[in-house]
C-alpha positions as a printed NumPy array, in Angstrom:
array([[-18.881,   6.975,  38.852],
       [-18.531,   5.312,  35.193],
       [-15.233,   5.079,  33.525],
       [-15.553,   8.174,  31.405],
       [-15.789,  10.435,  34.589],
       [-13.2  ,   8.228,  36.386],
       [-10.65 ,   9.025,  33.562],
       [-11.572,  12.766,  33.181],
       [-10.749,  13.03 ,  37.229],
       [ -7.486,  11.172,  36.969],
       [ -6.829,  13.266,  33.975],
       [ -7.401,  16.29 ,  35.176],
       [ -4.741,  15.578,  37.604],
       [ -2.04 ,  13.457,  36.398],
       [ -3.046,  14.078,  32.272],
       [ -0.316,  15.337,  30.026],
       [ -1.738,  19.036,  29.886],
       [  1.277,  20.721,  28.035],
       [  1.999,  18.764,  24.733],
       [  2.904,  21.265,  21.962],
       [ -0.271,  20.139,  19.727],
       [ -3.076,  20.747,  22.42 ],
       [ -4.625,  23.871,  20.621],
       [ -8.246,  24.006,  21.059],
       [ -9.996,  24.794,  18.327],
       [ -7.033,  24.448,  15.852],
       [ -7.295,  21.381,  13.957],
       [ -4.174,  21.809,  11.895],
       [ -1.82 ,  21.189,  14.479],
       [ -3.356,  18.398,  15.997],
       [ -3.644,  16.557,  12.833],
       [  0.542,  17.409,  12.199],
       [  0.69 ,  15.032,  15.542],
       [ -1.739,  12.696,  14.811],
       [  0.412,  11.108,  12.089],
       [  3.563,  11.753,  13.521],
       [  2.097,  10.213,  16.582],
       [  1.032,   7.021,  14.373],
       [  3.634,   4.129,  15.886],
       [  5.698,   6.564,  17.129],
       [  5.983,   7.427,  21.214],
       [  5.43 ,  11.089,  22.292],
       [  9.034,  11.798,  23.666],
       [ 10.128,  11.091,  20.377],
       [  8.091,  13.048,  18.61 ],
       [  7.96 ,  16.532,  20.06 ],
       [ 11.326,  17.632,  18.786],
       [ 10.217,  16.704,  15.711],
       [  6.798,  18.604,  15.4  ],
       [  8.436,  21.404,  17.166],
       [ 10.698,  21.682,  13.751],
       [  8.299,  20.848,  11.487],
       [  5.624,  23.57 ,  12.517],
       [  8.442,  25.962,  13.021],
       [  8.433,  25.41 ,   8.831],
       [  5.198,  25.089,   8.431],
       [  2.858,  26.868,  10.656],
       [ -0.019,  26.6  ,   8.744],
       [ -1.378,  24.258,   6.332],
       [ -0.596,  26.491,   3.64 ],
       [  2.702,  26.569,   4.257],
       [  3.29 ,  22.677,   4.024],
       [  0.994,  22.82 ,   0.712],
       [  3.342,  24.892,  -0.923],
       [  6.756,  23.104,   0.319],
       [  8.876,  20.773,  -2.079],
       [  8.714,  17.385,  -0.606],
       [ 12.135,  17.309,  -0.537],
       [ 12.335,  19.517,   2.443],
       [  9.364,  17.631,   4.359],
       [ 11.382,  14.718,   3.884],
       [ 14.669,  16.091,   5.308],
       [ 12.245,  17.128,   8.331],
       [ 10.663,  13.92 ,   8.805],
       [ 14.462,  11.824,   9.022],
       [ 14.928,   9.917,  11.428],
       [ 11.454,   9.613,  12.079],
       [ 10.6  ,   6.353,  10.035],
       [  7.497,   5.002,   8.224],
       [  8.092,   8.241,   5.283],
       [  4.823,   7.233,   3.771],
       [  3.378,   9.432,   6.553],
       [  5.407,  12.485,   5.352],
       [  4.189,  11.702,   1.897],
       [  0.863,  11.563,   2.502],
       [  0.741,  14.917,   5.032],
       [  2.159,  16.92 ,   1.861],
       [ -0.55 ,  15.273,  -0.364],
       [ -3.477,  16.007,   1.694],
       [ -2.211,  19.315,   2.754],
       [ -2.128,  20.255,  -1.136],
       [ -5.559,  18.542,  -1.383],
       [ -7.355,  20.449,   1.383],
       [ -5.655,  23.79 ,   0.249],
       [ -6.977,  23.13 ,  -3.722],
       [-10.155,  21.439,  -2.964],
       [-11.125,  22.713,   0.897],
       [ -9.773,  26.166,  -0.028],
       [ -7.135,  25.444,   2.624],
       [ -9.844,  24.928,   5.976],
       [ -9.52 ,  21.577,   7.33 ],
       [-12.923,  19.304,   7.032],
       [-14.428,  18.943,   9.884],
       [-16.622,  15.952,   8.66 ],
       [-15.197,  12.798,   9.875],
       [-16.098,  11.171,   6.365],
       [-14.484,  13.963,   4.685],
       [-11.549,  13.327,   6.738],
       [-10.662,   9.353,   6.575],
       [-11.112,   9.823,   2.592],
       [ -8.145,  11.868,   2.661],
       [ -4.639,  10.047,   2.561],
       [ -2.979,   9.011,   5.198],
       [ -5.77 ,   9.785,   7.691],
       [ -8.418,   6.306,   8.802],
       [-10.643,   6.578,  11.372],
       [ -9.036,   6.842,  14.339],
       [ -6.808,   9.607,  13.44 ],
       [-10.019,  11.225,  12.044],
       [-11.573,  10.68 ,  15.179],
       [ -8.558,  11.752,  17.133],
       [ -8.167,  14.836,  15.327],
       [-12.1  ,  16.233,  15.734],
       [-12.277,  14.986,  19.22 ],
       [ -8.984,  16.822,  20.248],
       [ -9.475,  20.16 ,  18.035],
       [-13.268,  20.75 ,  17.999],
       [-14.784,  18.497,  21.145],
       [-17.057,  16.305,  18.478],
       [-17.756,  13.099,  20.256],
       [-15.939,  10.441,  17.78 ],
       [-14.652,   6.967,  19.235],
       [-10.618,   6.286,  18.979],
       [ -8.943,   2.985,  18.836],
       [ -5.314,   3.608,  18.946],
       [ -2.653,   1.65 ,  20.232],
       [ -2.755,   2.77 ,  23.943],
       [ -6.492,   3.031,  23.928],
       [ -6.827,  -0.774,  22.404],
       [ -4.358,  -2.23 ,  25.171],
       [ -6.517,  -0.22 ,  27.798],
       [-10.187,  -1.993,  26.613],
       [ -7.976,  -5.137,  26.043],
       [ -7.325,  -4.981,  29.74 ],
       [-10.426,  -3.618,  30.935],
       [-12.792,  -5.995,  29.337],
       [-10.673,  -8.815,  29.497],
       [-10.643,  -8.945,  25.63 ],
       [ -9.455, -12.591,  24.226],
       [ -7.861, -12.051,  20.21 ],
       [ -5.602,  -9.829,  18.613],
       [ -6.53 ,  -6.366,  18.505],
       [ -5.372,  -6.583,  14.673],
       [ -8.292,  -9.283,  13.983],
       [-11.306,  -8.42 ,  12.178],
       [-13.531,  -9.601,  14.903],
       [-11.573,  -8.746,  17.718],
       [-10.828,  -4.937,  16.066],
       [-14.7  ,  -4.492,  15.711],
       [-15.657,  -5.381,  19.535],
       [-13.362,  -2.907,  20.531],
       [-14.776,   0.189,  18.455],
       [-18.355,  -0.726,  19.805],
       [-16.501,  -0.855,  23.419],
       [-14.789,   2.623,  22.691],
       [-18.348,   4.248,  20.735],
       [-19.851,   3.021,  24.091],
       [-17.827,   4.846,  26.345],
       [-17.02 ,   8.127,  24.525],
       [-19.334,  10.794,  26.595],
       [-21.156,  13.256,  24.79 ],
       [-19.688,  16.201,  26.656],
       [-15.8  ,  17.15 ,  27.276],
       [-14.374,  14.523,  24.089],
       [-11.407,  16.433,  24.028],
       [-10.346,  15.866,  27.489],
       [-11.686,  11.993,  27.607],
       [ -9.921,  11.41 ,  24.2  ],
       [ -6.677,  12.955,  25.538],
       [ -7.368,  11.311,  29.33 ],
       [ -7.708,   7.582,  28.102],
       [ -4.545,   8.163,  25.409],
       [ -2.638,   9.291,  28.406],
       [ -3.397,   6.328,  30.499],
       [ -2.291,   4.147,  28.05 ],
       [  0.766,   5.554,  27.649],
       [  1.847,   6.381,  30.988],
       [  0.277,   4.254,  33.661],
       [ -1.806,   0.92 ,  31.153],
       [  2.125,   0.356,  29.761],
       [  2.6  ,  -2.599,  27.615],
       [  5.441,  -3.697,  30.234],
       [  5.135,  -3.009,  33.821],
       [  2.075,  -1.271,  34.268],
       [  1.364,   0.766,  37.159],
       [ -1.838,  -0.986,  38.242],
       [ -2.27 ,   1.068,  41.682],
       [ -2.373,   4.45 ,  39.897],
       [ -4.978,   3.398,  37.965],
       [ -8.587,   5.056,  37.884],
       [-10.078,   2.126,  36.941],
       [ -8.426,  -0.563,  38.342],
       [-10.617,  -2.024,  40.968],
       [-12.503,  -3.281,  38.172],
       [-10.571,  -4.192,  34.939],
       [-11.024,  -7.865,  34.729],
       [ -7.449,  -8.797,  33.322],
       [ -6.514,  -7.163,  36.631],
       [ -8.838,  -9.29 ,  38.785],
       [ -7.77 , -12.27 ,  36.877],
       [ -4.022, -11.552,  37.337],
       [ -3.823, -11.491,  33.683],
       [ -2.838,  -8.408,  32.848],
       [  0.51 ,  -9.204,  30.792],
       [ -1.807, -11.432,  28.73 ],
       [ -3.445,  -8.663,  27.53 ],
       [ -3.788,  -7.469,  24.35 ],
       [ -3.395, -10.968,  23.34 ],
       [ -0.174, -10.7  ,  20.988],
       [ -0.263, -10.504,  17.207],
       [  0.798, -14.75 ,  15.881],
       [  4.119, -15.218,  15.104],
       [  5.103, -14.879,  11.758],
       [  8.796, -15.097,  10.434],
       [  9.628, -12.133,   8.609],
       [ 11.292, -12.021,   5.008],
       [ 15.051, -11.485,   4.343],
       [ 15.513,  -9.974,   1.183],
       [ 18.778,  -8.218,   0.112],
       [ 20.212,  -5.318,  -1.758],
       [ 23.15 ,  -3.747,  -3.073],
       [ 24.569,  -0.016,  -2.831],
       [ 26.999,   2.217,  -4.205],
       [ 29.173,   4.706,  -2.288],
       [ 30.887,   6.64 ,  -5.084],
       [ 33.018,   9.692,  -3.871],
       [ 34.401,  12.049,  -5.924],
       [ 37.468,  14.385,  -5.926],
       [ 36.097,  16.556,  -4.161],
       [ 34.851,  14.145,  -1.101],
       [ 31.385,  14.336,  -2.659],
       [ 28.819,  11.177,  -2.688],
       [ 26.431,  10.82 ,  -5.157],
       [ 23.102,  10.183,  -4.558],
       [ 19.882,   8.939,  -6.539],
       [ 16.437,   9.94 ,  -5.34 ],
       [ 13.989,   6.851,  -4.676],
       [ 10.604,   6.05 ,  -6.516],
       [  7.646,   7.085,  -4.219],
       [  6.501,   4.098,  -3.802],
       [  8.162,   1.065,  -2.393],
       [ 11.11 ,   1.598,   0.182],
       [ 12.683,   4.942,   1.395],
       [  9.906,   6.474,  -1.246],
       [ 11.119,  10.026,  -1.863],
       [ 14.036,  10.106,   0.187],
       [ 17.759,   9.883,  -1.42 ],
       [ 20.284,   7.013,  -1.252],
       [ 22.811,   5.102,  -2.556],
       [ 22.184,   3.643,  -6.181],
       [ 21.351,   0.35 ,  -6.129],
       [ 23.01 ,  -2.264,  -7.905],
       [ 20.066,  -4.332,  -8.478],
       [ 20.614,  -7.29 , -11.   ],
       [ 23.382,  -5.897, -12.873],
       [ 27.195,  -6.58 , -12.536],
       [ 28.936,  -4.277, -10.806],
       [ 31.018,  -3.441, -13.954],
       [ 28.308,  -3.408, -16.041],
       [ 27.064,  -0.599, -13.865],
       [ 30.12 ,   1.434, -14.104],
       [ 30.21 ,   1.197, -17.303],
       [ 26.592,   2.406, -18.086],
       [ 26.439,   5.154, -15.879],
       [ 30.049,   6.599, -15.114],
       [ 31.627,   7.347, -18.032],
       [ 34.645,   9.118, -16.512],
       [ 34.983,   5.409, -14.309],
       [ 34.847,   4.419, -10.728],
       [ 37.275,   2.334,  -8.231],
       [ 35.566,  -0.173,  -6.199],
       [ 37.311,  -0.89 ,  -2.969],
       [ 35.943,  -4.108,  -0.83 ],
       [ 32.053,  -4.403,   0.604],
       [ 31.531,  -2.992,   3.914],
       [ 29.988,  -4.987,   6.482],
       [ 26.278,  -6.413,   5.389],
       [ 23.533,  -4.317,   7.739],
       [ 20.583,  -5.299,   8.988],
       [ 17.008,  -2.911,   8.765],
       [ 14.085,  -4.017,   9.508],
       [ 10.815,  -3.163,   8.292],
       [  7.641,  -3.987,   9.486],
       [  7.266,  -6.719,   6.951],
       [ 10.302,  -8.216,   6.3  ],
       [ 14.476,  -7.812,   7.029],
       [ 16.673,  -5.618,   4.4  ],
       [ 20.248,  -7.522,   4.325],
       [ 22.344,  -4.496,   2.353],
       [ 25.617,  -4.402,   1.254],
       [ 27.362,  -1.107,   0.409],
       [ 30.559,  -0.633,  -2.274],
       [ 32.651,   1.959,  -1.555],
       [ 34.201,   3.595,  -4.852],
       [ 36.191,   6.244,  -5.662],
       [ 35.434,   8.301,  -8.964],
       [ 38.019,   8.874, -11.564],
       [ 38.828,  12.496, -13.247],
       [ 36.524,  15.081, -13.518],
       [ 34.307,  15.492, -10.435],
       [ 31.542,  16.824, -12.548],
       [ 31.882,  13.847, -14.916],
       [ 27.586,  13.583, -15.459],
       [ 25.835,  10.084, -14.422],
       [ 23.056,   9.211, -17.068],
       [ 20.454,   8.351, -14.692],
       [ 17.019,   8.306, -15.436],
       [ 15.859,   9.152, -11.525],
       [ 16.974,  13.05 , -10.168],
       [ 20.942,  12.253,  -9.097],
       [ 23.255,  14.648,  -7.015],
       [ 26.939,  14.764,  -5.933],
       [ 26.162,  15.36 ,  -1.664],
       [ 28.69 ,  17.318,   0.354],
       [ 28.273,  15.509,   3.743],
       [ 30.237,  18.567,   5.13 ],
       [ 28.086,  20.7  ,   3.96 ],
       [ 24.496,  18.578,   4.072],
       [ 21.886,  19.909,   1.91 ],
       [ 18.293,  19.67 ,   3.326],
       [ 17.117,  16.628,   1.649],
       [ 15.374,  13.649,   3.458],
       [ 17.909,  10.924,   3.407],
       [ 16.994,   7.416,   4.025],
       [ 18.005,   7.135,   7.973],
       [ 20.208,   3.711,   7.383],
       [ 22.16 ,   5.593,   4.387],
       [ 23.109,   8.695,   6.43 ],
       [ 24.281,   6.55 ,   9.391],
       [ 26.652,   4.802,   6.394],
       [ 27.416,   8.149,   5.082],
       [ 28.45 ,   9.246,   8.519],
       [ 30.405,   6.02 ,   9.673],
       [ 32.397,   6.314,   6.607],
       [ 33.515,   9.817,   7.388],
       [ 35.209,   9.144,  10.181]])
């Protein structure tokens, strides 16, 4: 029996056969999962899709949506470029695909957001075409397997897995061998304490035989990430109101509103240029630490109190509102801010 078989047996009886995204034949909702799914573990995500398609149950639906409100969905849930880019391409295949999802793979990774193995992932699971994946769970299984020496991340190393994954994708049942070998790298090929006797294909994976299996994938070289540090203002007003600024796309927290940032200016110099009715600083609260995927964010928040008029308008060049965290509008706030906003409430 060859691998592919051995999986779809083992699936068939210890798969995940209930996930809220397994829809044959509907590639919309697969795709919704697909980058959620993207460095993000299943238990965490299902709440989360199971919101978001209560929204948006069909592509048109997202299309027409203010980001705003796919943001305030998508909090909580990191990496927000993925958010951005789900809105973009939904708006793309609704004006250009007249709202019907490609179902070319080529088509697909020249969409944003989506690279080949989401492509893949998404046709395989949807429609049954036979396209290889290389996702995290399914790299760490051929890692394993094949005994695989390099980082998955490295050119070389990358490449001789797709040819191992094209190799073993059968022609017939993708779906289930797409879903069967994702499974077994999530819940049996762990990347700590793997259960090796539940295995299907265990007899033979060489970093098995070798009693090398927590060698495998060989881990990514250490590099020391970046500090880099930045200031915030936590202005209330009268009325127990925080103002907020919304962030650039691009670059951190794109979209999403948060604290105005100091940047290079004085504090007074900042009060001065943008509150015209003034502000009270009180001390910095405790610098916190968030970390990215390439580098540390040091921040420092100011809390301040604004003077007179709780309307008193902030010339701002980005959109700016006065937030009522007792009565939270739906905006996508920037995950480390709200945890500030809600610390200070108490």
């Amino acid at each position: 029996m060859n691998i592919a078989d051995r999986l779809l047996d083992w699936h068939k009886h210890h798969g995940r056969h209930d996930l809220p995204w397994q829809v044959r034949g509907e590639t919309y909702p697969v795709w919704v999962s697909e980058i959620m799914l993207q460095q993000t573990q299943v238990a965490t995500v299902i709440p989360y899709y199971e919101r978001f398609i209560a929204q948006f149950p069909q592509i048109q639906n997202l299309a027409d949506a203010k980001l705003d409100r796919v943001l305030h969905l998508w909090s909580g849930l990191g990496y927000y470029a993925r958010a951005r880019n789900l809105h973009k391409t939904s708006q793309i295949i609704t004006n250009q695909y007249g709202g019907k999802f490609p179902v070319d793979i080529n088509d697909l990774v020249a969409l944003p957001g989506i690279g080949k193995s989401t492509a893949g992932a998404i046709l395989a699971q949807s429609l049954g075409q036979a396209h290889p994946i290389l996702d995290g769970n399914v790299k760490r299984v051929l890692s394993r397997y094949f005994r695989i020496d390099g980082w998955p991340g490295h050119r070389d190393t990358e490449k001789r897995l797709w040819q191992l994954s094209e190799d073993l994708t059968p022609s017939t049942r993708v779906a289930e061998y797409t879903q069967a070998i994702m499974d077994l790298g999530a819940t049996v090929c762990t990347r700590s304490h793997p259960h090796c006797t539940g295995c299907p294909i265990h007899e033979d994976c060489q970093a098995r035989i070798y009693s090398e299996v927590n060698a495998y994938p060989h881990k990514r070289p250490k590099k020391t990430l970046p500090v880099k540090a930045a200031t915030f203002l936590l202005v209330r007003n009268n009325q127990g109101e925080i103002y907020l600024t919304q962030r650039p796309a691009s670059g951190i927290w794109g979209g999403l509103w948060c604290l105005p940032e100091l940047h290079q200016e004085t504090d007074t110099e900042w009060r001065i240029k943008n509150f015209p009715a003034g502000i009270t600083t009180e001390q910095p609260l405790p610098v916190v630490r968030h970390t990215f995927s390439h580098y540390h964010l040091d921040f420092t928040v100011i809390p301040a109190t604004a003077r007179g008029n709780h309307q008193a308008g902030i010339r701002e060049t980005a959109p700016a509102i006065w937030y009522n965290p007792a009565k939270p509008a739906k905006l996508g706030l920037a995950a480390p801010i709200k945890k500030i906003i809600h610390e200070t409430e108490v």
